[in-house]
C-alpha positions in Angstrom: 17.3 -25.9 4.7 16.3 -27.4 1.2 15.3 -25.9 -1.7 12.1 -26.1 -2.0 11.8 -24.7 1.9 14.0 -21.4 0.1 11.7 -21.2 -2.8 9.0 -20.3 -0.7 10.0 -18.5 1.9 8.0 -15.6 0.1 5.2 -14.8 3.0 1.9 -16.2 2.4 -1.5 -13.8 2.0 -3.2 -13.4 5.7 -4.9 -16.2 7.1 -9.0 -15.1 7.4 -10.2 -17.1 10.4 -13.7 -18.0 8.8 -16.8 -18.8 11.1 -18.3 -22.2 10.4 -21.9 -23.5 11.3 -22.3 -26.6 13.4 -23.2 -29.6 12.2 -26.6 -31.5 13.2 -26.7 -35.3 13.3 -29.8 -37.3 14.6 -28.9 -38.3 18.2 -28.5 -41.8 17.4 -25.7 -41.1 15.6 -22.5 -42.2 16.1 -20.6 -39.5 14.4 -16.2 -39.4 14.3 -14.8 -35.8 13.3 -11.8 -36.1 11.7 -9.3 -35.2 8.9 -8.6 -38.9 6.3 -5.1 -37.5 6.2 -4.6 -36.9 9.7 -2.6 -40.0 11.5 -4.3 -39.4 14.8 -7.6 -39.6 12.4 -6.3 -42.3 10.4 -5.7 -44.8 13.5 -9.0 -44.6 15.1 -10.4 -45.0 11.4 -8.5 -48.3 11.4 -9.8 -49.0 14.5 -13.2 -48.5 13.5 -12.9 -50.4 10.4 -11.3 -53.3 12.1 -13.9 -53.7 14.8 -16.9 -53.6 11.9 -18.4 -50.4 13.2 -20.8 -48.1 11.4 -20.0 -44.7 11.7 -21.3 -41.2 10.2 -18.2 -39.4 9.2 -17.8 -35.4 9.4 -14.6 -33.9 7.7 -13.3 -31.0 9.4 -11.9 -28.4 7.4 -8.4 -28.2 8.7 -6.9 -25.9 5.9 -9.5 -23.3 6.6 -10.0 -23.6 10.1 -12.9 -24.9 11.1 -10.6 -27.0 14.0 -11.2 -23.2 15.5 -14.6 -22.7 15.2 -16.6 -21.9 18.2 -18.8 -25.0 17.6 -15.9 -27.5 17.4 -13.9 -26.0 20.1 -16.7 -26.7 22.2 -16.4 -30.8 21.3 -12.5 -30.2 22.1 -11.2 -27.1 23.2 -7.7 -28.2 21.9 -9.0 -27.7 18.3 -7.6 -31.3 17.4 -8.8 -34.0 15.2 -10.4 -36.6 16.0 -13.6 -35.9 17.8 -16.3 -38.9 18.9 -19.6 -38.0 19.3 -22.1 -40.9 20.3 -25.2 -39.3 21.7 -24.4 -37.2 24.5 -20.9 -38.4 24.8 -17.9 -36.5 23.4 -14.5 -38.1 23.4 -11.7 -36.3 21.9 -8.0 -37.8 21.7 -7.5 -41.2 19.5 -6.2 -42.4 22.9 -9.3 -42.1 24.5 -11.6 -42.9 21.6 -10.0 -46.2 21.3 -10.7 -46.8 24.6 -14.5 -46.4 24.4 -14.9 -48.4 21.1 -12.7 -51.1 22.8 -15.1 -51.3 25.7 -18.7 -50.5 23.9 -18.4 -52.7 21.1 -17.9 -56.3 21.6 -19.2 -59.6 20.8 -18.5 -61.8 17.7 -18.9 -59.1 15.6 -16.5 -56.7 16.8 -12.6 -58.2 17.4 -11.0 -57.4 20.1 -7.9 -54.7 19.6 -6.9 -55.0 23.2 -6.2 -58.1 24.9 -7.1 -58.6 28.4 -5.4 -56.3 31.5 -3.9 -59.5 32.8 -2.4 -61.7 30.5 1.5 -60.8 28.7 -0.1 -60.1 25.6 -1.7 -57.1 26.7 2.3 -56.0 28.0 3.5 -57.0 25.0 0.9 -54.3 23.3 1.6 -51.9 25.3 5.6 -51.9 25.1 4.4 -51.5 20.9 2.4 -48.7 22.1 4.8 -47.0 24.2 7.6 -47.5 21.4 5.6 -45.8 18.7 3.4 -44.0 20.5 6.9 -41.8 20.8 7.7 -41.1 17.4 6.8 -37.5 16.9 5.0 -38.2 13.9 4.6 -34.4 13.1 7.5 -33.2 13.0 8.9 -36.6 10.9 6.1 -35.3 8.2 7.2 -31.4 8.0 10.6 -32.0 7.9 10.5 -34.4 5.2 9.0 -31.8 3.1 11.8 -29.5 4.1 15.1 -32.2 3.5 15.8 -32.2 -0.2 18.8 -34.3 0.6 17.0 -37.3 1.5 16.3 -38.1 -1.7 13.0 -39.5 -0.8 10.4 -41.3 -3.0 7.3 -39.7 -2.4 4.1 -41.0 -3.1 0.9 -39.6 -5.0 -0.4 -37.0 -4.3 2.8 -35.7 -2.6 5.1 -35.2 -5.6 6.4 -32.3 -7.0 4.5 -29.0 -6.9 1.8 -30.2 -4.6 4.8 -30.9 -2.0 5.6 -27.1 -2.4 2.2 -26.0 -2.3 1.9 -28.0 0.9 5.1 -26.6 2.5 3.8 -23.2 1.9 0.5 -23.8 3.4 2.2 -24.8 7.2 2.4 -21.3 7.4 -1.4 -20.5 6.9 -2.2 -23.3 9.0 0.0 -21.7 11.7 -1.4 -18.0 11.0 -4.5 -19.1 11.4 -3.9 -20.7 15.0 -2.4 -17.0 16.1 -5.3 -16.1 14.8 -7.5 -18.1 17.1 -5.3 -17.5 20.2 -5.7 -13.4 19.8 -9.3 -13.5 18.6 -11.2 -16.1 20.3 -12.6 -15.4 23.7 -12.2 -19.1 25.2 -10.1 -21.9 24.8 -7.0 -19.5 25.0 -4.8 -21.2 27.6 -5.3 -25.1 25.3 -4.9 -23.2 21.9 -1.5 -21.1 23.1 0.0 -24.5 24.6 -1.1 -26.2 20.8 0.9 -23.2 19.1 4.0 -23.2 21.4 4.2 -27.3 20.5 3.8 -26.0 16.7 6.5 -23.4 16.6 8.8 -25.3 18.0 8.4 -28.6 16.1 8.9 -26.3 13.2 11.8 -24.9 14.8 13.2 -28.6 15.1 12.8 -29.8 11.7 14.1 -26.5 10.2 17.6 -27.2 11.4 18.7 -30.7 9.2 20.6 -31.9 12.6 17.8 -31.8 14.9 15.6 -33.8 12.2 18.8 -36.2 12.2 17.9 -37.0 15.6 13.8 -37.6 14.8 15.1 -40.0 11.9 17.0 -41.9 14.2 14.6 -41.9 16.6 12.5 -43.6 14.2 14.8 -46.4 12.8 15.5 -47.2 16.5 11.8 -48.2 17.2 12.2 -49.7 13.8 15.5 -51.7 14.4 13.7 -53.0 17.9 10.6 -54.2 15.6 13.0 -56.2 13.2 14.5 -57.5 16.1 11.3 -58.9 17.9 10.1 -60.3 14.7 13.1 -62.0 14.2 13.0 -63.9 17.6 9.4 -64.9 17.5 8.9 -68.9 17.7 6.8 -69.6 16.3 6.6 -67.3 13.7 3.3 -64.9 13.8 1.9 -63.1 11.3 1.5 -60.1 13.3 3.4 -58.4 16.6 2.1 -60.7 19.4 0.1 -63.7 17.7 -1.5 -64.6 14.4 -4.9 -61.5 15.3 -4.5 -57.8 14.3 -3.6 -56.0 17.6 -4.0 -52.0 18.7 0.0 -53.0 17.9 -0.1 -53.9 14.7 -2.8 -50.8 14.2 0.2 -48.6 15.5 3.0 -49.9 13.9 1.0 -50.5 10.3 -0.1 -46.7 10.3 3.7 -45.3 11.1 4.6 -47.9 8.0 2.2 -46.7 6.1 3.2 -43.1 6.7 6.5 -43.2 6.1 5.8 -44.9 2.9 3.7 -42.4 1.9 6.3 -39.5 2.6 8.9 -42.1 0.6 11.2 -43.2 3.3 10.8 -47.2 2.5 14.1 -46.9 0.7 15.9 -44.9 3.5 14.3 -47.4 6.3 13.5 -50.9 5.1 14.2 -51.7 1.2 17.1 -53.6 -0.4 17.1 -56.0 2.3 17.8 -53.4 5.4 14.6 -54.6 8.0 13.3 -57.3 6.0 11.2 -58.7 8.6 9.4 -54.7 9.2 9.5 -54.9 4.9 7.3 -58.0 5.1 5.1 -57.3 8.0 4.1 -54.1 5.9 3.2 -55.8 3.1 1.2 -58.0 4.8 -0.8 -54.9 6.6 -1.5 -53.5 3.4 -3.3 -56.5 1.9 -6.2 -55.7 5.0 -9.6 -54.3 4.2 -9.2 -51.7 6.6 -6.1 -50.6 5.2 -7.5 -50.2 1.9 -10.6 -48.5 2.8 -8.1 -45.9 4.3 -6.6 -44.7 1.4 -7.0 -41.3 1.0 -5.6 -41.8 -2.7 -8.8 -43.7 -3.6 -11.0 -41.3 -5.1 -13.7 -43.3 -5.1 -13.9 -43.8 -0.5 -13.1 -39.8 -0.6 -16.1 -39.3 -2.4 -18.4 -41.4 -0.4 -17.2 -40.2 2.6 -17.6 -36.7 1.1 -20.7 -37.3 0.7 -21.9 -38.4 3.6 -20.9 -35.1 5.1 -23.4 -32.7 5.5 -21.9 -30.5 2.3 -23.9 -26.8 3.6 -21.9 -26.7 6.2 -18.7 -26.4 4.8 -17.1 -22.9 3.5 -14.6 -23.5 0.9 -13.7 -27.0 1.7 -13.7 -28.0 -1.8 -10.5 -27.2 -2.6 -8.8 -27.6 0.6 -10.0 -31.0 1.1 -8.4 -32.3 -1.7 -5.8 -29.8 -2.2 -3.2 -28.0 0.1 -5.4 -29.2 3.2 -3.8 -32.8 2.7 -0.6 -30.6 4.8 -2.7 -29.4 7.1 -3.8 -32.7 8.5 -0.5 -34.1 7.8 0.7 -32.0 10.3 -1.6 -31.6 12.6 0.1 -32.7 16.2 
């Protein structure tokens, strides 16, 4: 274990499992629940973004809780981010969100993330899928607070004592699921499967030789990305043609968190995957990846803002604050 993992190993204050009040949206809305530092958030985000679809966003207070709250347990007994509400319809999972965007909203003005059933570019998005869909992204993001022999390069707002602060606050985060399991009258069986799957992923990353194995795991789906790129002919500029794919969504977000947690230098730099190093700078020039930046103050704040703020106890803080962990490392 690192040092900063011993420096607070002091316990935390109890968790206080706070009661939250539902939001109300006009039933027109198209409304997406969700956490801007959460990956399973951040990808249908993309998603959205790409496609050209207007959206009301509603951050959910992870830090405090409000995952746990009887109204959003009743949009996804799970407790997980994100939630789609259009109308009537609820659709938790990314999985399944994508799905429904992907079939509701096409035309001219919407692209097309998912190529037809029957031709080889759909397989060929799907073998992506499968290959990255695997990385447990979790864990990768808890342990790299953990590793102090990495000798990663973080990146803002992850640096120094806000990496600390956010190590410390798994612990809340977990307290607060306990919490839910003993106190809440439903849900029970889904919220005791989601704390299992937390304990033990903490479990994993704890021990520096099981989070070998997640590290190679990663540089394997890498290393079979650098390989593909390297055989295309002709040359594409993304995974399986010259349009932005559900592929290129996938792979571009698991880029883009590893550079964020400062593992660019330990995967791709200095010539290592040069064709992976290049395809992500070529995903970060997109609009949608630059209206996902959680670092831009600026899309926070209108986002914010565009949340119903009276419904939120305490998010202030959280939001920008030690709840950045709690959505890193949530699932």
């Amino acid at each position: 274990m690192g040092d900063q993992a011993k420096e607070i190993e002091a316990a935390t204050p109890p968790a206080i499992l706070q009661d939250f009040k539902a939001p109300v949206f006009a039933d027109n809305k198209l409304v997406l629940y969700f956490h801007p530092y959460n990956f399973y958030s951040q990808k249908v985000l993309l998603v959205l973004y790409e496609k050209n679809i207007d959206f009301t966003p509603y951050v959910v207070d992870l830090c405090n809780g409000e995952q746990y709250s009887s109204w959003f347990l009743n949009l996804n007994p799970k407790g997980d981010v994100p939630v789609l509400q259009d109308g009537a319809f609820i659709i938790p999972n990314s999985t399944h969100i994508i799905n429904y965007v992907e079939s509701k909203f096409r035309g001219a003005n919407h692209p097309v993330l998912k190529p037809d059933q029957s031709s080889a570019q759909y397989d060929q998005v799907m073998i992506y899928e499968s290959a990255v869909g695997r990385v447990p992204v979790g864990a990768l993001s808890l342990g790299s607070f953990i590793h102090d022999d990495l000798k990663l390069v973080p990146k803002a707002p992850f640096i120094g004592p806000v990496r600390q602060s956010c190590l410390k606050n798994n612990d809340k985060v977990l307290d607060l699921l306990r919490r839910s399991v003993d106190e809440l009258e439903s849900n029970k069986s889904a919220l005791k499967q989601k704390l299992d799957i937390q304990i033990r992923r903490k479990d994993l990353v704890s021990c520096r030789d099981d989070f070998q194995r997640v590290l190679d795991a990663v540089r394997h789906v890498l290393l079979y990305v650098e390989q593909e790129l390297s055989q295309q002919a002709p040359r594409n500029e993304w995974l399986t043609g010259n349009e932005v794919t559900l592929a290129d969504i996938s792979l571009g977000l698991l880029l883009h968190r590893l550079y964020q947690l400062g593992f660019e230098n330990y995967y791709w730099s200095f010539g290592k995957l040069p064709q992976v190093e290049g395809y992500f700078l070529r995903f970060r020039q997109r609009q949608s990846y630059h209206k996902l930046q959680p670092s831009n103050f600026e899309i926070l704040r209108e986002m914010w803002a565009k949340t119903p703020g009276n419904y939120k106890l305490g998010a202030g803080a959280g939001f920008l604050g030690m709840a950045m962990f709690a959505a890193f490392a949530h699932k």
